[in-house]
C-alpha positions in Angstrom: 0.0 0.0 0.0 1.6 3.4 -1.1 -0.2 6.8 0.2 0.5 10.4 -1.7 2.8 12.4 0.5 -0.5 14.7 1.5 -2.6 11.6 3.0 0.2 10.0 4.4 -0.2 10.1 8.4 1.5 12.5 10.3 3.0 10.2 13.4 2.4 13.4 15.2 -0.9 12.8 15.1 -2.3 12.1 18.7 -4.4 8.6 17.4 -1.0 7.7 16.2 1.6 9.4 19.0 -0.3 7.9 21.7 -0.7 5.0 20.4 2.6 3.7 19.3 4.9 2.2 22.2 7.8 3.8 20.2 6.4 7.1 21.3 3.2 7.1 24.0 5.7 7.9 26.5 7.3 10.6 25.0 6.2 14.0 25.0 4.5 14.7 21.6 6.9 16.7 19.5 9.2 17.1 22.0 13.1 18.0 20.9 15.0 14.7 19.6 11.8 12.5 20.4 13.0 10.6 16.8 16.6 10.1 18.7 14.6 9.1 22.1 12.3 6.4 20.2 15.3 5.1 19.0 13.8 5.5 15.2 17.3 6.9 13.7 18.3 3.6 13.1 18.6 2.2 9.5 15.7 0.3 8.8 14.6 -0.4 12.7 12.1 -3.1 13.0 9.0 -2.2 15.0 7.2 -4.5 17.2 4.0 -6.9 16.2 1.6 -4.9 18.1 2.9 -1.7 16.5 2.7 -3.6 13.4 -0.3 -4.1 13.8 -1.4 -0.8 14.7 0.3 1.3 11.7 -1.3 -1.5 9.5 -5.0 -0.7 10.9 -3.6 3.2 10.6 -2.6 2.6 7.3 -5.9 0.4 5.9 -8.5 3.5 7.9 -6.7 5.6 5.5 -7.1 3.9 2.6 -10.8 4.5 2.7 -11.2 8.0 4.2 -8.6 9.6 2.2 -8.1 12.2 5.2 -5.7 15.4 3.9 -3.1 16.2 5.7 -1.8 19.3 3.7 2.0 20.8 4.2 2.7 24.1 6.1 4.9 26.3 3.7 8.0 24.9 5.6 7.4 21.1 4.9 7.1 22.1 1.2 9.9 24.0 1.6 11.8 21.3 3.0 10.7 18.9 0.9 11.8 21.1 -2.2 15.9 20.3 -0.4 15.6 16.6 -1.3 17.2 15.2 -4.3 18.4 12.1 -5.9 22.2 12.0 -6.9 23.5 9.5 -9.2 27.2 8.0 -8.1 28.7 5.3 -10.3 27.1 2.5 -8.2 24.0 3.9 -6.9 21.1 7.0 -6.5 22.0 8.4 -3.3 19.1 11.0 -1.4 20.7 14.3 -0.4 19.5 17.2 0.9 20.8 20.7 1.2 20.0 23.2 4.2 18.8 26.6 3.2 20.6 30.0 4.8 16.8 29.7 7.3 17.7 26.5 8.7 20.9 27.6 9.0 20.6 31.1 11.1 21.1 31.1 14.2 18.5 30.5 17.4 17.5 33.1 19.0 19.6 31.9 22.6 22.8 31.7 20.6 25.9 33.5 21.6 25.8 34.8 18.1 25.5 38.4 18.7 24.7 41.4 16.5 27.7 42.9 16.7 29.1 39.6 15.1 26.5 39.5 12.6 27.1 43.4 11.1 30.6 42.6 11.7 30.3 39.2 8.8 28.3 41.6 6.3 31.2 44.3 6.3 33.8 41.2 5.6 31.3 40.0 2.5 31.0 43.4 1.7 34.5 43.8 1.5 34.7 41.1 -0.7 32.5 41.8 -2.8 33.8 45.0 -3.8 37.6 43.9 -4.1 36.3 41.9 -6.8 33.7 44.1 -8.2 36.7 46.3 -8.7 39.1 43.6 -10.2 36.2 43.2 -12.7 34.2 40.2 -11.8 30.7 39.7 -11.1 29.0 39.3 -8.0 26.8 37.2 -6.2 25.6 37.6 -3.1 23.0 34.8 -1.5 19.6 37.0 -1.7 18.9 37.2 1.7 22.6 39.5 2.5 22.0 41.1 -0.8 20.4 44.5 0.3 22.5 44.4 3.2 25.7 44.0 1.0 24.8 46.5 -1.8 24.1 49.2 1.0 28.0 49.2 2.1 29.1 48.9 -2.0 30.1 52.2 -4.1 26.4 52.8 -6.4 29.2 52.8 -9.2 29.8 49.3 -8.5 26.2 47.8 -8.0 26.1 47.0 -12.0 28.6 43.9 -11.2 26.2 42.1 -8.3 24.0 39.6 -10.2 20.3 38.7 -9.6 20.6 35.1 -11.8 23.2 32.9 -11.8 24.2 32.1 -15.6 25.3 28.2 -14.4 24.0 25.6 -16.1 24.1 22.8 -13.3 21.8 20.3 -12.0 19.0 22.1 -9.0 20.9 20.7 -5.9 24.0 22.0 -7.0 22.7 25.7 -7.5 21.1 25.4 -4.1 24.5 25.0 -2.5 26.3 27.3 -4.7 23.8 30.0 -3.9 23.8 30.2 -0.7 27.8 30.4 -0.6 29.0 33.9 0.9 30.6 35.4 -2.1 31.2 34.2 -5.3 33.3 36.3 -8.1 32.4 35.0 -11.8 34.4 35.7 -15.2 31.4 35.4 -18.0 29.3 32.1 -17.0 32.1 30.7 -15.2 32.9 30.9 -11.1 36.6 32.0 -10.8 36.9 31.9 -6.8 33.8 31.6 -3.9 34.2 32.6 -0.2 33.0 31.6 2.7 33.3 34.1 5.5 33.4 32.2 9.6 32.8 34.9 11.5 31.4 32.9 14.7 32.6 30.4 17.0 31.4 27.4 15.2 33.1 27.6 11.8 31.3 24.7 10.6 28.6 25.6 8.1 31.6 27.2 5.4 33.6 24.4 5.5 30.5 22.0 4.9 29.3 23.8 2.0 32.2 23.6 0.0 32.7 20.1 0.7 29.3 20.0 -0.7 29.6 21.7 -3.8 33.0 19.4 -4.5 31.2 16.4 -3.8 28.4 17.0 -6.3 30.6 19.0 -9.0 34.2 16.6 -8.3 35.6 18.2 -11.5 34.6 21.8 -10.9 37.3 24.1 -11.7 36.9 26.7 -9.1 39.2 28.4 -6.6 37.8 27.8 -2.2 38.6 30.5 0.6 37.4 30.3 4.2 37.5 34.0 5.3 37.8 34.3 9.0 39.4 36.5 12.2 43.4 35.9 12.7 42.6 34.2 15.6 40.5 32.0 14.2 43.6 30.8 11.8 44.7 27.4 13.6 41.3 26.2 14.3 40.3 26.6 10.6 43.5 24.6 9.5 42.4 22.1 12.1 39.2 21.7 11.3 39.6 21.8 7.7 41.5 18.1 7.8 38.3 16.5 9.5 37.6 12.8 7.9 34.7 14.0 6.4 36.5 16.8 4.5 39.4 14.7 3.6 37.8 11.5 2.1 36.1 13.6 -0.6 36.0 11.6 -4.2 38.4 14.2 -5.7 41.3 15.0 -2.4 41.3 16.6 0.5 39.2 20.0 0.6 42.2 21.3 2.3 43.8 20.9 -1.1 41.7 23.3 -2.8 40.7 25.5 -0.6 42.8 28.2 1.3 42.3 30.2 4.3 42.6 33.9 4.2 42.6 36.3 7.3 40.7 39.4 7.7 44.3 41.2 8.2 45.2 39.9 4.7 41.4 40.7 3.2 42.1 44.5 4.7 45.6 44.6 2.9 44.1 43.3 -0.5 41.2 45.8 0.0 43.6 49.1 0.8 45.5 48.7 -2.5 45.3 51.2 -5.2 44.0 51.0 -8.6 42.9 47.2 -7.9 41.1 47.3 -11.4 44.7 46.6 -12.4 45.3 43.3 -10.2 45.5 40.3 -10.9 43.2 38.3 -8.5 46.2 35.7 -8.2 46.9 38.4 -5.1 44.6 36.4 -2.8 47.1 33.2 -3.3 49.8 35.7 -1.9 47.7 36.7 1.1 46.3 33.7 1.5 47.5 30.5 3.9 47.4 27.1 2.1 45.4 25.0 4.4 47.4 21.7 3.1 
């Protein structure tokens, strides 16, 4: 028996929360409850009397067709999931948007650090604008960006990107901090780790070389001097090592906010070559 994704029951649902032994004694929709009721597992076998109770679930809705629509977020969610084709296999991935990604509203992330991460994009973002690339700038720190950027400039920020790539991959690149582009082509992308956790750069540009292996494109993680040895650290993680092409600290460096401030201050950068970066820039091999 196969239900559309709008009449398929919501285990939420009290007749069903209640109900299950997996999850009656669990507070309904409480944080992690999928971790408590020990469903993470791969393919974790349910009892007979559960069995038998998603069955009757399953048979009731068969018949009464109940709706249960989505809320804008499920369909949003829902619009993350893809199918990727490796050499053996279709693999189901699924990439975060910049939403899920901001912080909670308890986090030590402050404003301060916040305005501090726009002025570094910003920066950016002009250096290259001047060097005589195009821009982009995910759309939600667009207006943000564009407010600290000479009017003069704003003709070299784009609203499209001209990539011709499969839908997961533009996901990822889109949301990546600063991208500068030579015609249709991505010459180098930032990511800029302002905060404590310095996770979420690093993870999206092992994302983008996992789906695009061959992608010819230069990596920077952008972040405070201080921040140097933990990004050099963190960068040789497993899970950024083991990608299908080498290492990500292989082709992406790490450039400091000192050396983004030097770059920025130089004269005439409209006759650089962006190859400066390199120079200012700490190989993270």
């Amino acid at each position: 028996m196969v239900l559309d994704l709008e009449y398929s029951i919501p285990i939420l649902e009290p007749g069903v929360w209640s109900r299950l032994s997996l999850t009656k004694d669990i507070e309904r929709g409480a944080v992690g409850w999928a971790q408590h009721a020990s469903l993470r597992a791969s393919l974790k076998q349910i009892n007979d009397a559960d069995g038998k109770i998603v069955e009757e679930l399953l048979y009731t809705q068969e018949k009464a067709r109940t709706l249960y629509s989505f809320s804008a977020q499920d369909k949003q969610r829902l619009g993350q999931k893809a199918s990727i084709r490796t050499e053996n296999r279709a693999v189901y991935v699924e990439v975060p948007n910049d939403v899920d990604e901001k912080p909670a509203a308890d986090s030590s992330t402050s404003g301060d650090e916040v305005r501090e991460s726009h002025k570094v994009q910003a920066t950016l973002a002009r250096v290259g604008a001047e060097m005589g690339f195009r821009i982009w700038i995910p759309r939600s720190d667009r207006q943000k960006i564009l407010g600290q950027i000479p009017a003069s400039l704003h003709a070299s920020f784009l609203t499209l990107l001209p990539l011709n790539y499969d839908e997961t991959t533009l996901k990822t690149i889109e949301q990546i901090d600063v991208i500068w582009l030579k015609g249709r082509s991505m010459a180098r992308a930032f990511e800029v780790e302002h905060t404590t956790a310095i996770y979420s750069g690093l993870l999206r540009m092992a994302d983008l070389l996992a789906l695009q292996p061959n992608m010819d494109i230069r990596l920077h993680i952008v972040a405070p001097d201080d921040k140097r040895e933990r990004v050099l650290r963190e960068i040789k993680r497993p899970v950024f090592s083991l990608l299908d092409r080498g290492p990500l600290y292989e082709s992406c460096s790490y450039l400091s906010y000192d050396g983004l401030a030097e770059i920025s201050s130089i004269e005439h950068l409209s006759h650089m070559s962006d190859s400066i970066i390199e120079v200012r820039g700490i190989c993270t091999g």
